[in-house]
Residue frames relative to the residue before (quaternion, step in Angstrom):
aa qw qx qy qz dx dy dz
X 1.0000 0.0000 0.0000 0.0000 0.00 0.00 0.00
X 0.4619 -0.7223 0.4446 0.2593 3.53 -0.74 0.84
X 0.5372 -0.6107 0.4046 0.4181 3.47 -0.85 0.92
X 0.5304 0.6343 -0.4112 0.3838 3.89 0.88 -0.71
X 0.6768 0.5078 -0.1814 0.5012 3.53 0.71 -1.86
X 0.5517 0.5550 -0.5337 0.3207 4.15 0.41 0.06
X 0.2070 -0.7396 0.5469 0.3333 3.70 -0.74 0.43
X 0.1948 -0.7049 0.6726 0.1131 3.36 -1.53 0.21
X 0.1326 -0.7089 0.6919 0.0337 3.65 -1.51 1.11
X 0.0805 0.7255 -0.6834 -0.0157 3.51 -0.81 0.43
X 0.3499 -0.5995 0.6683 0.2675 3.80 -1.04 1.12
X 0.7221 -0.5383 0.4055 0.1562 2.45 -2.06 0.87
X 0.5044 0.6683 -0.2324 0.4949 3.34 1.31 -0.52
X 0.6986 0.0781 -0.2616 0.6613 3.95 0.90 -1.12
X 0.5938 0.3738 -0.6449 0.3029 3.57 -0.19 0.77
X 0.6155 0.3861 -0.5077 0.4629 3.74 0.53 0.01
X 0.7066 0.2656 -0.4827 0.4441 3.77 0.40 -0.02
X 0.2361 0.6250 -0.6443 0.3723 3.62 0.70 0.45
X 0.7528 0.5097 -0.1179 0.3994 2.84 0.11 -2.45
X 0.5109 0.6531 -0.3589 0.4285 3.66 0.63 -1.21
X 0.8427 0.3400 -0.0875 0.4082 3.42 0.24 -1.60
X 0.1434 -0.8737 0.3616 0.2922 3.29 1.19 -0.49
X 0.1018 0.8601 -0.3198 0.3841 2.92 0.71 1.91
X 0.1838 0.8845 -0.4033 0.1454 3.22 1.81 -0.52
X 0.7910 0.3760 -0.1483 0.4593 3.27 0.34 -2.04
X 0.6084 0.5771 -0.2826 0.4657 3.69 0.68 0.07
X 0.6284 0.5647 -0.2084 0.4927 3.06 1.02 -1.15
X 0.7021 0.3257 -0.2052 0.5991 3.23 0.54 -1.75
X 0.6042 0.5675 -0.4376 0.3486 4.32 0.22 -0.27
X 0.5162 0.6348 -0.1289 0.5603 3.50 2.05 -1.00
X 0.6587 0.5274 -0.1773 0.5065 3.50 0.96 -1.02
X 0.6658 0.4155 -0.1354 0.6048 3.50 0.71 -1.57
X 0.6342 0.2875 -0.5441 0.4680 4.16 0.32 -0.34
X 0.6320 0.6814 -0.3127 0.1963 3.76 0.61 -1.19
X 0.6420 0.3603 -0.2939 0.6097 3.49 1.86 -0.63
X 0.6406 0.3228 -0.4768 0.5081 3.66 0.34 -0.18
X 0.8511 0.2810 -0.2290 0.3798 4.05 -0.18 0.08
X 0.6873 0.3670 -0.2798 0.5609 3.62 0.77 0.88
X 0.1155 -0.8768 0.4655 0.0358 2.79 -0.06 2.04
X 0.8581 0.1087 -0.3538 0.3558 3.14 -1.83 1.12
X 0.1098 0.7886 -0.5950 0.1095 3.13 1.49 1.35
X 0.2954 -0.7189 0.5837 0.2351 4.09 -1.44 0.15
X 0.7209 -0.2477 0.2640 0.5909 3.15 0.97 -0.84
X 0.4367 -0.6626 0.5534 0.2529 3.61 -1.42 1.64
X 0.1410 -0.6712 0.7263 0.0461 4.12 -1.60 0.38
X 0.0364 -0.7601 0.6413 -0.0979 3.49 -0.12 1.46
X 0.1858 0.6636 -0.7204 0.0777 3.63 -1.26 1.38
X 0.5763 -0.4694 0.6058 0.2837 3.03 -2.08 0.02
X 0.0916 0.7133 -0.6935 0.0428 3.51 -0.57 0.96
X 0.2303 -0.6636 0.7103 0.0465 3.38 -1.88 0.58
X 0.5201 -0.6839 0.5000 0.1083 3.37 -1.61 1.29
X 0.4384 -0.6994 0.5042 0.2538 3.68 -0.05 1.39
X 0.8045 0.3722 -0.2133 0.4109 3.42 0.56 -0.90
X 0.7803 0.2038 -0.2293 0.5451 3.49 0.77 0.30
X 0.2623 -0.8001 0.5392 0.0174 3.60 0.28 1.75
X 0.8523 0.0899 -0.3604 0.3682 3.56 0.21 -0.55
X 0.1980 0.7781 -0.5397 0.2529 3.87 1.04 1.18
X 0.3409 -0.6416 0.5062 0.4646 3.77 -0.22 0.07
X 0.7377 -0.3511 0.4490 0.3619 3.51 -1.71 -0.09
X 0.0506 -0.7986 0.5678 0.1929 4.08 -0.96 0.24
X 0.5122 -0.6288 0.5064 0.2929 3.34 -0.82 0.68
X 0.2755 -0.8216 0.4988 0.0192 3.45 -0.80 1.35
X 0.4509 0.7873 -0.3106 -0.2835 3.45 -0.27 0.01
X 0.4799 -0.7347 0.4351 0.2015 3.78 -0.24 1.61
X 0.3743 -0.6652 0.6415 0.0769 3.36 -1.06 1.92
X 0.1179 -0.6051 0.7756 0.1359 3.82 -0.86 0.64
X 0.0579 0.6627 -0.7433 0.0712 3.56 -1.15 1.53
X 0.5437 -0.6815 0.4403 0.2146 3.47 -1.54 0.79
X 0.6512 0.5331 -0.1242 0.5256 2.99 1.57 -0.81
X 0.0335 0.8032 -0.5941 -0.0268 3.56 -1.25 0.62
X 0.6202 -0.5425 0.3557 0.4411 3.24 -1.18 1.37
X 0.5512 -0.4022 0.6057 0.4092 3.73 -2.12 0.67
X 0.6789 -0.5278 0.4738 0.1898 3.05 -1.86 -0.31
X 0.8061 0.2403 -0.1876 0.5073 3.00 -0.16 1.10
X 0.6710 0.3748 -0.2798 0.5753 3.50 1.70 0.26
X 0.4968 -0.5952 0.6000 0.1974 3.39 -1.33 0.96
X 0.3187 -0.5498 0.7707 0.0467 3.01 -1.66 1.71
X 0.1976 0.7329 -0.6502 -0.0338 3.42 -0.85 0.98
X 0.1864 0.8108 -0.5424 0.1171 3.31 0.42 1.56
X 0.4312 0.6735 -0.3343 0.4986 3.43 1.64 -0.19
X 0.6303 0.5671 -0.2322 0.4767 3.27 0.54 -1.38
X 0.7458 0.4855 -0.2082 0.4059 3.39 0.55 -1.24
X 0.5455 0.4511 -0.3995 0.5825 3.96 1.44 -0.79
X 0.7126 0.5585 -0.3384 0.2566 3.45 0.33 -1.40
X 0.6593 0.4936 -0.2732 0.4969 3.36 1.73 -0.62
X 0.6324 0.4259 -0.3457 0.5470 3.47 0.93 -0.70
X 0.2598 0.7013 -0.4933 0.4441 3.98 0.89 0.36
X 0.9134 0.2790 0.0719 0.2878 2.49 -0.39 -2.04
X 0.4892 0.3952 -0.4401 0.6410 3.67 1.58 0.38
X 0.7557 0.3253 -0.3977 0.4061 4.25 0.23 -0.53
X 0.8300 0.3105 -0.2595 0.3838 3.36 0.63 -0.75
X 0.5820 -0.5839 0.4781 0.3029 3.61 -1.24 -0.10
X 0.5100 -0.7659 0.0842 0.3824 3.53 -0.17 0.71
X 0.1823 0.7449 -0.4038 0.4989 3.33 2.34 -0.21
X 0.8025 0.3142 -0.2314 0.4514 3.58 -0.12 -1.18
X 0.7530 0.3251 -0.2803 0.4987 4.13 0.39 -0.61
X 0.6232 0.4248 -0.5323 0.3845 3.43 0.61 0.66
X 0.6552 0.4699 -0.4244 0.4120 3.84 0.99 0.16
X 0.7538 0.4759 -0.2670 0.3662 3.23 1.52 -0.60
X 0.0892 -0.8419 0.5310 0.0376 3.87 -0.53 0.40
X 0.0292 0.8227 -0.5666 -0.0343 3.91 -0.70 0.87
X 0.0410 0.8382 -0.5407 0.0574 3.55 -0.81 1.00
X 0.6439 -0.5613 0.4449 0.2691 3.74 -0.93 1.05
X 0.0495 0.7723 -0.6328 -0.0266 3.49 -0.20 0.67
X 0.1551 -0.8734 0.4440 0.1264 4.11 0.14 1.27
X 0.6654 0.6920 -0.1720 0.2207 3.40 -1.03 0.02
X 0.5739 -0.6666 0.2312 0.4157 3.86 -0.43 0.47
X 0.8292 -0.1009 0.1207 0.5363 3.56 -0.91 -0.83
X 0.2140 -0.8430 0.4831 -0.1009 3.90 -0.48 1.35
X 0.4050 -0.6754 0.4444 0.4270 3.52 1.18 -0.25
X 0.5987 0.4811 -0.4801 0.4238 3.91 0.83 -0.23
């Protein structure tokens, strides 16, 4: 599937803290690595999510890879690991602490 052809949703909520943060160009730079490096990606689902345990933390921009595929048993998908690293060499850490990306495996989901 062509990195072009991947949809993307983003509530309205993490695009104003996008905006909020003035992050845009990151965000969308985050978006554009996520289709070219996550394989049998279907489509990207970008919310605002908040940490029950830490009320006065701010909100972090999520943004949840829908992949068809899921690791065999017994072996470690470390494709997360791998954005989370290429993060932290492009961005500055200000910027990779609002943003979070996680593999979301598996067939029709209701999203």
């Amino acid at each position: 599937m062509a990195a072009t052809a991947i949809p993307v949703t983003v509530a309205e909520d993490a695009a104003a803290r996008v905006a909020q943060l003035g992050m845009q160009r990151e965000f969308e730079q985050m978006i554009e690595y996520a289709k070219q490096v996550m394989p049998h990606l279907r489509y990207l689902r970008v919310t605002l999510e908040y940490n029950p345990e830490c009320v006065h933390e701010e909100p972090g921009v999520v943004i949840w890879a829908h992949r068809s595929d899921s690791p065999a048993p017994g072996t470690l998908d470390q494709i997360d690991w791998d954005y989370g690293a290429w993060m932290g060499q492009t961005f500055p850490p200000e910027v990779c602490m609002n943003f979070t990306v996680l593999s979301v495996y598996g067939g029709v989901d209701g999203w």
